[in-house]
Residue frames as qw, qx, qy, qz and C-alpha x, y, z in Angstrom:
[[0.518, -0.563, -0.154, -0.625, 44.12, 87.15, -39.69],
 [0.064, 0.205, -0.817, 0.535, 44.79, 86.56, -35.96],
 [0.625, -0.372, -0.681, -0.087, 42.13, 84.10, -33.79],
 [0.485, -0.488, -0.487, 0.538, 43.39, 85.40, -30.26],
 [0.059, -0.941, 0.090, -0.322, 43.72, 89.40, -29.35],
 [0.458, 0.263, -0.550, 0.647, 46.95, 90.60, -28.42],
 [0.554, -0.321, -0.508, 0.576, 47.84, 91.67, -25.03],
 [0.073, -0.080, -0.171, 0.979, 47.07, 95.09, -25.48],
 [0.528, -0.357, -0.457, -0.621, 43.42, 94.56, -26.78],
 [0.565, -0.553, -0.608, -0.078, 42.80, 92.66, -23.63],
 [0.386, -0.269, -0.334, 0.816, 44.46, 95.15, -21.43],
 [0.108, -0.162, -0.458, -0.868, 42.20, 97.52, -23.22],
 [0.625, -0.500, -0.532, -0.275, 38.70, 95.37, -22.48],
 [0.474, -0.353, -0.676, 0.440, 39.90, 95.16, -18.73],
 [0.200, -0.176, -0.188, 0.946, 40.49, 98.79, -18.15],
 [0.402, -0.323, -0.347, -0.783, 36.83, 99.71, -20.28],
 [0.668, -0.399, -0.598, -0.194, 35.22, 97.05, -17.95],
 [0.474, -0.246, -0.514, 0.671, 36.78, 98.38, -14.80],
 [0.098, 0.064, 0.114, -0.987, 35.60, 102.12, -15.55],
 [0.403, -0.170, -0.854, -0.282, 32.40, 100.62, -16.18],
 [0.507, -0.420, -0.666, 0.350, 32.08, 99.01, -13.01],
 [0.231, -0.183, -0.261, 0.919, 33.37, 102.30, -11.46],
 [0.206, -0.055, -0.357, -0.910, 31.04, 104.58, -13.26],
 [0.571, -0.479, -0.558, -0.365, 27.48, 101.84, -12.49],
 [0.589, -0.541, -0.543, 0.256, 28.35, 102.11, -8.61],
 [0.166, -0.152, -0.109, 0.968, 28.26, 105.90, -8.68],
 [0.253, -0.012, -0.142, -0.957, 24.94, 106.10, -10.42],
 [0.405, -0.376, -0.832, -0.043, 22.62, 103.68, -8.37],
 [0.362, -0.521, 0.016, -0.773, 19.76, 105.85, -7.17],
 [0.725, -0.206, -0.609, 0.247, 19.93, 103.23, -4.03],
 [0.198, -0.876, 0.323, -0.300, 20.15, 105.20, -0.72],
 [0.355, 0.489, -0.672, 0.429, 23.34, 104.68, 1.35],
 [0.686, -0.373, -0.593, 0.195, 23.04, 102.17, 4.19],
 [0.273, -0.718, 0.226, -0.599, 22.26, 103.85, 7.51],
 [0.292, 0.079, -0.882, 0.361, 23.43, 102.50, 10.83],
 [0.440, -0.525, -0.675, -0.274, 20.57, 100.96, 12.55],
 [0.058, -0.692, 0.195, -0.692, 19.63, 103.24, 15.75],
 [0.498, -0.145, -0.827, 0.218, 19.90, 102.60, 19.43],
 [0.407, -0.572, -0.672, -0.236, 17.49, 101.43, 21.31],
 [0.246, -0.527, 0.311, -0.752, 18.37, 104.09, 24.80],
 [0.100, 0.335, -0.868, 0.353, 18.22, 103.14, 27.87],
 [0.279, -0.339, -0.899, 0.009, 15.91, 101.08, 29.93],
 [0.074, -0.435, -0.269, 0.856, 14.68, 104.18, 31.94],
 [0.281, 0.222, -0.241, -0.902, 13.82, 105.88, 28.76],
 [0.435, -0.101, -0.644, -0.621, 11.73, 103.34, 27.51],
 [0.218, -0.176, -0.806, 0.521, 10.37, 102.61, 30.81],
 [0.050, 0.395, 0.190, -0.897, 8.93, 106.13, 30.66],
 [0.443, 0.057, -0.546, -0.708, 7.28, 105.76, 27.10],
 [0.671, -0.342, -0.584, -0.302, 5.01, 102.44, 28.25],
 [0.265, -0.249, 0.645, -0.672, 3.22, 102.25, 31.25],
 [0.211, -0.380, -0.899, -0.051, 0.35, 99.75, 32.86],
 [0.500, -0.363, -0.027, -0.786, -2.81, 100.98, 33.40],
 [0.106, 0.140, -0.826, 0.535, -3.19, 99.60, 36.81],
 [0.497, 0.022, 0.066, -0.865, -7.06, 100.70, 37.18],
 [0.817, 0.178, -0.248, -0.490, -8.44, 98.09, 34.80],
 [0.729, 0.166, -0.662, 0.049, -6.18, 94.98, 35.89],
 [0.005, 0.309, -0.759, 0.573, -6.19, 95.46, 40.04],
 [0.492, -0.463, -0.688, -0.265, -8.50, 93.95, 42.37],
 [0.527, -0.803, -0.243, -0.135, -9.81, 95.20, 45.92],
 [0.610, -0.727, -0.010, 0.316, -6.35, 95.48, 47.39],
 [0.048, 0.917, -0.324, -0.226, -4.60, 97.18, 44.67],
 [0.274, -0.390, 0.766, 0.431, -2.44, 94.01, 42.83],
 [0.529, 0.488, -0.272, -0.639, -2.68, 93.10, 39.52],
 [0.643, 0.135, 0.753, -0.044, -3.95, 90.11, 38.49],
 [0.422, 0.408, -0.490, -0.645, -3.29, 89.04, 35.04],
 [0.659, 0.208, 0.713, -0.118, -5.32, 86.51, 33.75],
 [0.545, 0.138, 0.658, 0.500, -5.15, 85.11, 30.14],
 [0.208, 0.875, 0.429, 0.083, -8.31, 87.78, 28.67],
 [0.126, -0.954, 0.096, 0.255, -6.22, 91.17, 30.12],
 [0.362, -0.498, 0.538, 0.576, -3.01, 90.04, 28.44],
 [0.339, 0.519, 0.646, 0.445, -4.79, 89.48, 25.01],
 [0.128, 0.973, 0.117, 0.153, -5.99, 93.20, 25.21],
 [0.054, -0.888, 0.301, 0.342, -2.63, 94.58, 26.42],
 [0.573, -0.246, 0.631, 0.462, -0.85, 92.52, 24.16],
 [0.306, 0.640, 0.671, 0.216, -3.16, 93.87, 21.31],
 [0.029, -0.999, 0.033, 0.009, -2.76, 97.95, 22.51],
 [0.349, 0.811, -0.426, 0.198, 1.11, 96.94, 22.63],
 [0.578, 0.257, -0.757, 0.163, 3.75, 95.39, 24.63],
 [0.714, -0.671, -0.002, -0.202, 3.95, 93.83, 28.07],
 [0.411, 0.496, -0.597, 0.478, 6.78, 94.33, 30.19],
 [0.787, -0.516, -0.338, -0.003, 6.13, 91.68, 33.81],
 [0.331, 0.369, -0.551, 0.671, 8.25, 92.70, 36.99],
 [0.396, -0.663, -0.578, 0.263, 7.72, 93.17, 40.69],
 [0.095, -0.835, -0.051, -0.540, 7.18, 96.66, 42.21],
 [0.268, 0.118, -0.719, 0.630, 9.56, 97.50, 45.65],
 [0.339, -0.818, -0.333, -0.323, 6.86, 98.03, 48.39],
 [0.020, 0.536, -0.433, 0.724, 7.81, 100.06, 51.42],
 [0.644, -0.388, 0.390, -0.531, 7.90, 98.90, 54.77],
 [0.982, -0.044, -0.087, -0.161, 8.60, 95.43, 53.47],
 [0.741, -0.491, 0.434, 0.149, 11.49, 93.03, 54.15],
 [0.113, 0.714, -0.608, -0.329, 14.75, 92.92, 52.55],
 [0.945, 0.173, -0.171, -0.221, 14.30, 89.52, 50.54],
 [0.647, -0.428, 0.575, 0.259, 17.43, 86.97, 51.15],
 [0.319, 0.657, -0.451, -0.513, 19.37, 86.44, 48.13],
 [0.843, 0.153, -0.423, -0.295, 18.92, 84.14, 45.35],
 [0.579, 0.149, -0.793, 0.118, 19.37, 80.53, 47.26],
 [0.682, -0.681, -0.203, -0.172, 17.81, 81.68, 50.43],
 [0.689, 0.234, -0.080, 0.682, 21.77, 82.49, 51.45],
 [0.164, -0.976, -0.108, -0.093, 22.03, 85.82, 53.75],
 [0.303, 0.719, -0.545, 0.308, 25.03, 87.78, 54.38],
 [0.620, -0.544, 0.525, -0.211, 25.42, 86.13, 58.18],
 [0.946, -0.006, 0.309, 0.099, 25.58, 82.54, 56.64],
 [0.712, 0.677, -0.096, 0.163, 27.99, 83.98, 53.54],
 [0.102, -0.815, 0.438, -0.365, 30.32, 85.25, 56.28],
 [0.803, -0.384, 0.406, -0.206, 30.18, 81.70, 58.37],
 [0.930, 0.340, 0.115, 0.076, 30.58, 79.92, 54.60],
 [0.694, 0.612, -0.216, 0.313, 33.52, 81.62, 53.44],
 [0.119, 0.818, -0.518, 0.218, 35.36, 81.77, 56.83],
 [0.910, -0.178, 0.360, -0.102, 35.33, 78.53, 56.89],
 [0.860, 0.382, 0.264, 0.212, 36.95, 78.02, 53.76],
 [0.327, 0.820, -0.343, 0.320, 39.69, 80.73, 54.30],
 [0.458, -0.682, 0.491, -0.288, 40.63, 78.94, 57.31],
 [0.898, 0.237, 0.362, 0.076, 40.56, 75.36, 55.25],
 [0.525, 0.842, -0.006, 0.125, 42.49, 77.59, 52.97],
 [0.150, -0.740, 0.586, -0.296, 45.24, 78.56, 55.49],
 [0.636, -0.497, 0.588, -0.044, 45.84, 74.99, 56.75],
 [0.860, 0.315, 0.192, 0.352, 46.78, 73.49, 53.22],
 [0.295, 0.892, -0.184, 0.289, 48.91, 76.65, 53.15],
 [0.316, -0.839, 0.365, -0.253, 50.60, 75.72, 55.71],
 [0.882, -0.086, 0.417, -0.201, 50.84, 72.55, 55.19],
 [0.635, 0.710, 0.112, 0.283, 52.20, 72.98, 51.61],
 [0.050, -0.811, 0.503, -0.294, 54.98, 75.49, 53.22],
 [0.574, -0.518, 0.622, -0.121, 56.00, 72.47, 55.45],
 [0.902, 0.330, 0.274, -0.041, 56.33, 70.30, 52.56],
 [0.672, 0.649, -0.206, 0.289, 58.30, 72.28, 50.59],
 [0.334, -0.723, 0.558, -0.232, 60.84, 72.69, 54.09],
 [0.783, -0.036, 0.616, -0.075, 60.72, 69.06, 54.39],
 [0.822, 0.505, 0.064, 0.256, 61.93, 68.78, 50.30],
 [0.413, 0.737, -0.438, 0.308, 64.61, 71.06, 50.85],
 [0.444, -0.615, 0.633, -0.154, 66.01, 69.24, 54.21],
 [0.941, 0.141, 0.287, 0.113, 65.82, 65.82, 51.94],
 [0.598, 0.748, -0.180, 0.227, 67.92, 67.91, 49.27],
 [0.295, -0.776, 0.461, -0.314, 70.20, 68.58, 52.03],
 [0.821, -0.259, 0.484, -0.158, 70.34, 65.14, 53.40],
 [0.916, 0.194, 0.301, 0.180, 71.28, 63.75, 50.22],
 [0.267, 0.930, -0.214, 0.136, 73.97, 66.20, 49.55],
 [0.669, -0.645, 0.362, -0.071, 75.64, 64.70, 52.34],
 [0.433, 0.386, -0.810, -0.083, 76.65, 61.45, 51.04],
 [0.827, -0.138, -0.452, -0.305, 75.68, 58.15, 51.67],
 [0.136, 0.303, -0.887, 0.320, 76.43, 56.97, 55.11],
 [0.164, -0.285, -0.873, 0.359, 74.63, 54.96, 57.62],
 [0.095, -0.346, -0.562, 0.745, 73.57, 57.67, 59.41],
 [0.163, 0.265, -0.198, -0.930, 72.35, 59.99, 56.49],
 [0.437, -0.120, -0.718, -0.528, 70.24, 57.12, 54.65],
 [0.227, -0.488, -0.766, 0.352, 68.29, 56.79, 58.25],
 [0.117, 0.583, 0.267, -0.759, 67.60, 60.33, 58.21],
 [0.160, 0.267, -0.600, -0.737, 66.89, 60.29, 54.61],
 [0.298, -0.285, -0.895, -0.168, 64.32, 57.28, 55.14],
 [0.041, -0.603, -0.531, 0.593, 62.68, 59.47, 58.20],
 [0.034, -0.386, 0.094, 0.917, 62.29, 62.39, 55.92],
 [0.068, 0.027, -0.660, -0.747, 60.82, 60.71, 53.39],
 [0.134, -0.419, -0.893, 0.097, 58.36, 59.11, 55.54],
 [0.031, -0.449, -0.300, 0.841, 57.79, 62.34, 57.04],
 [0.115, 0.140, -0.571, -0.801, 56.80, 63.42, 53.18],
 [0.448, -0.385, -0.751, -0.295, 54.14, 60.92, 52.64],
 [0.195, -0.573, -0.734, 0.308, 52.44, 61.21, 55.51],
 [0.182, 0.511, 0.132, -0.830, 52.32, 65.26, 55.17],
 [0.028, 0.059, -0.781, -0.622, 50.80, 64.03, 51.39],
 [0.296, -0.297, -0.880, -0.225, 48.34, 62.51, 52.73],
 [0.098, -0.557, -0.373, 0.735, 47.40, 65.27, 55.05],
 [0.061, 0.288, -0.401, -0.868, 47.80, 67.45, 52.31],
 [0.127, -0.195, -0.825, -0.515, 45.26, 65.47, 50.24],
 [0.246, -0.528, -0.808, 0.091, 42.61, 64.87, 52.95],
 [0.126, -0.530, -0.205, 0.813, 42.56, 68.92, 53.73],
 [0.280, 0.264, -0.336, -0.860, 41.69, 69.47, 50.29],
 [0.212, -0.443, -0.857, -0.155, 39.06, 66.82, 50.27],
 [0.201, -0.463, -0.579, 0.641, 38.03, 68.84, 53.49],
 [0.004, -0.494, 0.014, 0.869, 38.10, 72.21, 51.62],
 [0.224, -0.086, -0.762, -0.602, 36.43, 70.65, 48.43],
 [0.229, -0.409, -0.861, 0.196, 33.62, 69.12, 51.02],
 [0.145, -0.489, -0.313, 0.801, 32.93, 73.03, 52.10],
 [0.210, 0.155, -0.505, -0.823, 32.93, 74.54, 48.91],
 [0.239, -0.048, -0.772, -0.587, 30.37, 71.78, 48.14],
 [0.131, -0.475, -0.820, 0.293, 28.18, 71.77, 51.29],
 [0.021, 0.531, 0.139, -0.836, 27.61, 75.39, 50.78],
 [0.072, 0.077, -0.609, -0.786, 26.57, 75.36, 47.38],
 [0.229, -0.443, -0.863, -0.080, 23.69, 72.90, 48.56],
 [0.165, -0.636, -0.550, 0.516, 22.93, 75.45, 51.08],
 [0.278, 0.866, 0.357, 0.211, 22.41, 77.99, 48.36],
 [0.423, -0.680, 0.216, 0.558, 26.03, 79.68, 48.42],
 [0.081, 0.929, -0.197, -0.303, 27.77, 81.51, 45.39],
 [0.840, 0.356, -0.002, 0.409, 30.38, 80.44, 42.88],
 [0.527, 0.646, -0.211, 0.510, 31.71, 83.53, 43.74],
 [0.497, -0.790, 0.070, -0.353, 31.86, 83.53, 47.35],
 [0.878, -0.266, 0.276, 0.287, 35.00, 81.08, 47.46],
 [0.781, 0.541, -0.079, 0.302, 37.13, 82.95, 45.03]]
């Protein structure tokens, strides 16, 4: 009398328990997941709720909510807060109090802050290849004087170089105060 099942008895059990399986997830009276619907646009549902304007203005026609009226419209359904364009009013300044005149003042400042490290950077890299040059030469007298001018020449356009982008960092960061853009410097 054997203690274990062979290899075909359990190859057997798997293959009952697999049709099984197969066979219980064909006859679950479960409906079949639907995909959840969408919601259209802002327009459309714009159109479905409105404010009754009647019951919440006062003498000149704005609406004053006050704690009582939003308990009743929050009770008949939702509340959706915004502003309404009026006609005939002024074009608001954009967020930061920022108008186009100043955005124009801000950012050609900083393309022109932009252009003198460019330029500045171009003379640098002239000034690395006339060192390369210089030391191609070979070492005489004469070459390791011009080779010591050049280099000076280097540093000091470094330090130009640096203090222009301090400059152009300084812009970027007075404007911001003055209610400029992240993207108005890109």
């Amino acid at each position: 009398m054997k203690l274990y099942p062979s290899n075909a008895s359990c190859r057997l059990m798997a293959v009952a328990f697999g049709l099984f399986c197969f066979a219980a997830s064909f006859g679950s009276t479960a409906d079949p997941p639907r995909p959840t619907p969408r919601p259209g646009s802002l327009g459309a549902y714009a159109k479905k709720i409105s404010l009754n304007r009647s019951t919440l203005s006062d003498e000149s026609g704005r609406v004053i909510l006050t704690n009582n009226n939003i308990a009743g419209l929050a009770a008949a359904g939702s509340i959706t807060l915004g502003t309404v364009a009026q006609p005939g009013r002024e074009k608001a300044k954009s967020p930061g109090g920022a108008d186009n005149a100043e955005r124009s003042r801000w950012q050609a400042a900083h393309r022109k802050q932009h252009q003198v490290i460019t330029a500045l950077e171009k003379r640098r890299s002239q000034l690395e290849t006339e060192i390369d040059q210089i030391e191609d030469l070979g070492l005489t007298a004469k070459t390791m004087a011009r080779l010591e001018q050049a280099e000076s020449k280097l540093r000091h356009l470094d330090e130009e170089i640096s203090r222009e982008r301090e400059e152009l960092s300084r812009i970027v960061r007075d404007a911001r105060r003055r209610g400029a853009e992240p993207g108005w410097f890109r």
